[in-house]
PAZA-744629 format. One line per 10 residues: number of its first residue (from 1); for each residue x, y, z of N, C-alpha, C, O. Coordinates in Angstrom, 2 decimals. Atoms other than C-alpha are relative to their C-alpha. Layout:
! residues N
NUM = X:Y:Z:X:Y:Z:X:Y:Z:X:Y:Z | ...
//
This chain:
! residues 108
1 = 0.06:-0.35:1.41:-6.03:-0.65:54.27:-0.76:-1.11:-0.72:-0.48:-2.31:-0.66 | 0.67:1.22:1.08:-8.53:-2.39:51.72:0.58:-0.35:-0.85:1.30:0.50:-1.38 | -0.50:0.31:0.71:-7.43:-4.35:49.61:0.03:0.70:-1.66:0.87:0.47:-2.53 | 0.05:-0.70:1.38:-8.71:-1.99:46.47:0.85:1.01:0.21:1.48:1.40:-0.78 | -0.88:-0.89:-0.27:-6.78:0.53:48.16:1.18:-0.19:-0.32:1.80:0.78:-0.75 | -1.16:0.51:-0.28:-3.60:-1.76:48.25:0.16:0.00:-1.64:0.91:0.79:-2.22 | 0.03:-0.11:1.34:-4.40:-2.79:44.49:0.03:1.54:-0.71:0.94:1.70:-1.52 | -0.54:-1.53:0.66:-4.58:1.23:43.30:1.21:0.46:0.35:1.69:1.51:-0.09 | -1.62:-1.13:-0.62:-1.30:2.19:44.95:0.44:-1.10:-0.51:1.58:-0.69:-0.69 | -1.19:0.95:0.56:0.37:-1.00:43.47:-0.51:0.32:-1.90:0.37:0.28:-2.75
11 = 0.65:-0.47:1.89:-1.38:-0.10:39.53:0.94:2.09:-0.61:1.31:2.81:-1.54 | -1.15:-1.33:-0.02:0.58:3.20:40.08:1.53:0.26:-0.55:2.10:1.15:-1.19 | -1.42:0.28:0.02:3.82:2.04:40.03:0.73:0.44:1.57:0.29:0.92:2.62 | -0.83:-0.82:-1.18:6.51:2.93:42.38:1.28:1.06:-0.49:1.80:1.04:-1.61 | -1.51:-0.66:0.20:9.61:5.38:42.60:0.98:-0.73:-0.86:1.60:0.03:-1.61 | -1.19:0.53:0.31:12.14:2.67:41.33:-0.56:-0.45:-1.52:0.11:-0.78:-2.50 | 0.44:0.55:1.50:9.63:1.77:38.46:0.30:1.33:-0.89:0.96:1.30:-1.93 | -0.30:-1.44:0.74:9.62:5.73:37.39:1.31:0.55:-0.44:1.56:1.27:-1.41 | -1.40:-0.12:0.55:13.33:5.81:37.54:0.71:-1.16:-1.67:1.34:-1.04:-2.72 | -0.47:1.39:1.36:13.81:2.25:35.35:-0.65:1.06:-1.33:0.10:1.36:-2.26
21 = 0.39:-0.50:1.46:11.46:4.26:32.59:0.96:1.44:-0.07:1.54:1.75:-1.11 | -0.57:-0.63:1.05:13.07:7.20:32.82:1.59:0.35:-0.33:2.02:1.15:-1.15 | -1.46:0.86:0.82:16.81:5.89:32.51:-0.40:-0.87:-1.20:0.25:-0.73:-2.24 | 0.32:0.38:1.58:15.50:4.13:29.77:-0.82:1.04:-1.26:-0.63:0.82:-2.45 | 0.23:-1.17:0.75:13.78:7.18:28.14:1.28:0.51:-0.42:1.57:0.11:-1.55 | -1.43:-0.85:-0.57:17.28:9.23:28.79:0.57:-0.64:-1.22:0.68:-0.05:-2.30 | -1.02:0.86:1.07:19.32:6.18:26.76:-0.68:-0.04:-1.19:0.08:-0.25:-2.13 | 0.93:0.19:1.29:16.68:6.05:23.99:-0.25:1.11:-0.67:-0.82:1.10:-1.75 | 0.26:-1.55:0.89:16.58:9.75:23.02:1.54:0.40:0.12:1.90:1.19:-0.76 | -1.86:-0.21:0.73:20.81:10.02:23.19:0.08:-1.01:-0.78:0.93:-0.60:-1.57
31 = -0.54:0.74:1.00:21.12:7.13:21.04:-0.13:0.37:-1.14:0.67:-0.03:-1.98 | 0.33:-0.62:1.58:19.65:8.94:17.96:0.79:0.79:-0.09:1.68:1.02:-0.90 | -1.24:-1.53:0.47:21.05:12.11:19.08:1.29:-0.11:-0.33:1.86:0.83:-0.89 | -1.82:0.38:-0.30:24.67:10.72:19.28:0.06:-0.59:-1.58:0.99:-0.35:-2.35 | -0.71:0.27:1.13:24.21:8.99:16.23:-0.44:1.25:-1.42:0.12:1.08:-2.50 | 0.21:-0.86:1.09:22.90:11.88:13.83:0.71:1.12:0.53:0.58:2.06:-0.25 | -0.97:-0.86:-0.15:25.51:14.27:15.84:0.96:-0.07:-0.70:1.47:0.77:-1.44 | -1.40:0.30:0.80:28.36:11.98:14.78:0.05:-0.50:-1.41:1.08:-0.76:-2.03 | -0.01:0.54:1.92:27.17:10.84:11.02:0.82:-1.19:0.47:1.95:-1.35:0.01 | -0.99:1.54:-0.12:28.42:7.22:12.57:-0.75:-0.64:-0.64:-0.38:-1.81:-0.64
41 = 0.65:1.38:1.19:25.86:5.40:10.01:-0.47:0.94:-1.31:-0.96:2.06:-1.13 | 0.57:-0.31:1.27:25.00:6.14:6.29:-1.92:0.36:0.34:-2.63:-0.22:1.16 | 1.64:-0.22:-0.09:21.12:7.63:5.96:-0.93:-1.00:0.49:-1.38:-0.91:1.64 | 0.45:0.85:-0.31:19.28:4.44:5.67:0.14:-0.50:1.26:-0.84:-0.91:1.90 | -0.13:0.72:-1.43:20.90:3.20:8.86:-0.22:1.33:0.99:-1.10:1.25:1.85 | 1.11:-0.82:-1.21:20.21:6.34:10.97:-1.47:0.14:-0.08:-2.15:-0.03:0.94 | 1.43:0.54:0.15:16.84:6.21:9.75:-0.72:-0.88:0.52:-1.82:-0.62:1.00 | 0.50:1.10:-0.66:16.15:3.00:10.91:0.48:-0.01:1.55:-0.16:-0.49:2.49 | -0.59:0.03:-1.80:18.02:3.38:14.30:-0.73:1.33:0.64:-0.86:1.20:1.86 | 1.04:-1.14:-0.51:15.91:6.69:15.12:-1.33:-0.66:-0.25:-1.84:-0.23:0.78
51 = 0.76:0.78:0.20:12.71:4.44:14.04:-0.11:-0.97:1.39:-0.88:-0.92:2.36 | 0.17:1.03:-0.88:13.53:1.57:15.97:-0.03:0.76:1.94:-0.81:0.52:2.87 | -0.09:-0.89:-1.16:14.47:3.90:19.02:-1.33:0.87:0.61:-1.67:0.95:1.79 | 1.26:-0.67:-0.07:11.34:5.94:18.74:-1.30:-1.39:0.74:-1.96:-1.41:1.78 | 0.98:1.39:-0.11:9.16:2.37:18.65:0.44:-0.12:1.54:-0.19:0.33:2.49 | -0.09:0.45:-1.55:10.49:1.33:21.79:-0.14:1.02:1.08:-0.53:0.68:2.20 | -0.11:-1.04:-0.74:10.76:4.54:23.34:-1.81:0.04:0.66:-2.28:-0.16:1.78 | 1.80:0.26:-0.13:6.53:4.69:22.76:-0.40:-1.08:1.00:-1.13:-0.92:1.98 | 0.28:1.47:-1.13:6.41:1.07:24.49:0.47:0.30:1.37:-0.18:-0.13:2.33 | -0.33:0.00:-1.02:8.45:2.19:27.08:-1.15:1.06:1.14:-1.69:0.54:2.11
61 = 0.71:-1.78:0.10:6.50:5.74:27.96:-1.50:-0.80:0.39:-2.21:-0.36:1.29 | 1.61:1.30:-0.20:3.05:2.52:27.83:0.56:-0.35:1.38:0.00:0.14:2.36 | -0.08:0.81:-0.93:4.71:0.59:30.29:-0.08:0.35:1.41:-0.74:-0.11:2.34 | -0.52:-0.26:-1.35:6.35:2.52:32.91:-0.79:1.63:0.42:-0.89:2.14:1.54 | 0.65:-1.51:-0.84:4.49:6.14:32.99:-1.46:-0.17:-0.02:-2.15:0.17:0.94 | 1.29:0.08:-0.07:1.07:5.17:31.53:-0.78:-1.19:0.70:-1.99:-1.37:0.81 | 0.44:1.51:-0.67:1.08:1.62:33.41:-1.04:-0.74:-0.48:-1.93:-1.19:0.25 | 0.33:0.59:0.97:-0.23:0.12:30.64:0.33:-1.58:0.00:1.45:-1.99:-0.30 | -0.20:1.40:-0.07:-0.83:-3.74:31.09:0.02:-0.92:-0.93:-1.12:-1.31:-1.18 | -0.05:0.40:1.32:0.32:-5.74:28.01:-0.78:-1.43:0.81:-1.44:-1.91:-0.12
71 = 0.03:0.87:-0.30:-0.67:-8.68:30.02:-1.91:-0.48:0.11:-2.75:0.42:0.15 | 1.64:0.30:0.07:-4.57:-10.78:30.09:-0.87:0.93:0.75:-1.97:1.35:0.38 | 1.54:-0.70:-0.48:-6.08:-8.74:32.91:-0.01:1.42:-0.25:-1.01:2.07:0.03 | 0.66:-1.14:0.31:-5.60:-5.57:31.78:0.23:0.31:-1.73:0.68:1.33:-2.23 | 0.87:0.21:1.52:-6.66:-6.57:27.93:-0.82:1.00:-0.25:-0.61:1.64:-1.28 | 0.51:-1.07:0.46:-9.39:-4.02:28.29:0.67:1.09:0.16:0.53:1.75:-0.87 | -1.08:-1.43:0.59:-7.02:-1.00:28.56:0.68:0.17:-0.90:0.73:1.20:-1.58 | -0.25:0.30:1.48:-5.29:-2.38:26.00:-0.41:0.40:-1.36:0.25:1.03:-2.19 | 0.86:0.18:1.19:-7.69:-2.59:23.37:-0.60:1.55:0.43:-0.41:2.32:-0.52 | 0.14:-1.52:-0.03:-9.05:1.12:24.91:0.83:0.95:-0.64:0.63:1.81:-1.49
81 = -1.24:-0.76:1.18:-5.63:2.29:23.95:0.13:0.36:-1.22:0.13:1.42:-1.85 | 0.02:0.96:1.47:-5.40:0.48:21.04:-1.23:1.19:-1.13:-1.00:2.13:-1.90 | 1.55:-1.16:0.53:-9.13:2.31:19.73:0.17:0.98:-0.19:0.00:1.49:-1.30 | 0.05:-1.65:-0.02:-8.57:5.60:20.69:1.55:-0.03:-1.03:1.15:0.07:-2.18 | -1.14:0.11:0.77:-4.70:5.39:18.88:-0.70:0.23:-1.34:-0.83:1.24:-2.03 | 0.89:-0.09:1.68:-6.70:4.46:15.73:-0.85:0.69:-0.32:-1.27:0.67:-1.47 | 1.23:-0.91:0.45:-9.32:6.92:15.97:1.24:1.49:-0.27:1.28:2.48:-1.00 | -1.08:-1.57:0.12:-6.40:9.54:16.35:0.44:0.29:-1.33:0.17:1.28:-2.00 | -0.62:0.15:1.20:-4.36:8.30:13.40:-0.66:0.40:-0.69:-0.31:1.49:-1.15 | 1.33:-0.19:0.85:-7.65:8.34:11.36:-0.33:1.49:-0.39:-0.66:1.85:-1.52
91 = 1.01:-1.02:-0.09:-8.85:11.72:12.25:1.54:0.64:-0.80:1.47:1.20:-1.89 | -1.31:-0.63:0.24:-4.94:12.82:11.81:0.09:0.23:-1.74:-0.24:1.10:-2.54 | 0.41:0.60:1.47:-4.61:11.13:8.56:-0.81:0.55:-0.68:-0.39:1.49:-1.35 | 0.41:-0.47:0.66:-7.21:11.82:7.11:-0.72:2.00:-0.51:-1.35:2.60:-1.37 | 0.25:-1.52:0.30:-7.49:15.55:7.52:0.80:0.43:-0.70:0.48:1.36:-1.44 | -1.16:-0.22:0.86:-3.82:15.53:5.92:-0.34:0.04:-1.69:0.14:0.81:-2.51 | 0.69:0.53:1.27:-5.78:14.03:2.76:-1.10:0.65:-0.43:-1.22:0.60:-1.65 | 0.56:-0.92:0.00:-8.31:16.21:2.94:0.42:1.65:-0.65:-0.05:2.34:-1.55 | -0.64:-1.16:0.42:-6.07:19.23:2.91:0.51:0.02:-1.10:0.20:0.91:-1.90 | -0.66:-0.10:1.13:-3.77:18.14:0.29:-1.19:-0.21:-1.20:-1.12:0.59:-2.14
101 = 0.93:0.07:1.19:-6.96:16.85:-2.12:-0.75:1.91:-0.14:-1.10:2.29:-1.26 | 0.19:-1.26:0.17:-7.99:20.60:-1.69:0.67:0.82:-0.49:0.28:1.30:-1.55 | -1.22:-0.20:0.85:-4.88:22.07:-2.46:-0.17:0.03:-1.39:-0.42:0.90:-2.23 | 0.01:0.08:1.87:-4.82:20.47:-5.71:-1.45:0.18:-0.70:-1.45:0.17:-1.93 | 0.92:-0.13:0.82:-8.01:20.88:-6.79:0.10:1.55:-0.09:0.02:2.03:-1.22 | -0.56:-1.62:0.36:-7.18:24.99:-6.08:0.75:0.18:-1.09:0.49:0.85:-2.10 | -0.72:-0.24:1.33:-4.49:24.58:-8.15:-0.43:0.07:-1.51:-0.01:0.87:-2.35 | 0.29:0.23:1.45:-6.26:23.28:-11.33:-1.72:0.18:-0.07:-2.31:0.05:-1.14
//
């Protein structure tokens, strides 16, 4: 086996890495549910605990399914990510702004 060979099957991940993400997926999408089932925090605080849950959830979902390297050598995937993310938002965004400035100008 070549060594680029050895390097693509290790950039993959393995079985035990796919399980770690998705036991940690699993715990990160019942923690919201459990807490907006049981009304165990006032608005503000489920708000922020579905937030924070979501955030990490995204990081996790990078790490372990898209094998996403936060680390120096894979900087350029990173920043690929990173790009395309912001071109998404952008295009997202601003079509929202688009629509609604149309809207109102129908209106009046």
């Amino acid at each position: 086996m070549s060594q680029h060979d050895h390097d693509s099957h290790d950039a993959h991940g393995s079985v035990s890495s796919y399980v770690v993400g998705f036991v940690l997926s699993v715990v990160l999408t019942v923690i919201p549910f459990w807490a907006v089932m049981t009304s165990a925090f006032d608005r503000a605080t489920l708000f922020a605990v579905i937030v924070v849950t979501a955030v990490v959830q995204i990081f996790v979902h990078l790490k372990y399914f898209l094998h996403l390297n936060f680390t120096k050598e894979g900087k350029l995937d990173t920043l690929s990510f990173i790009f395309t993310a912001i071109i998404i938002v952008m295009v997202v965004a601003l079509s929202i702004w688009i629509i609604y400035e149309s809207v109102l100008m129908m209106m009046y």
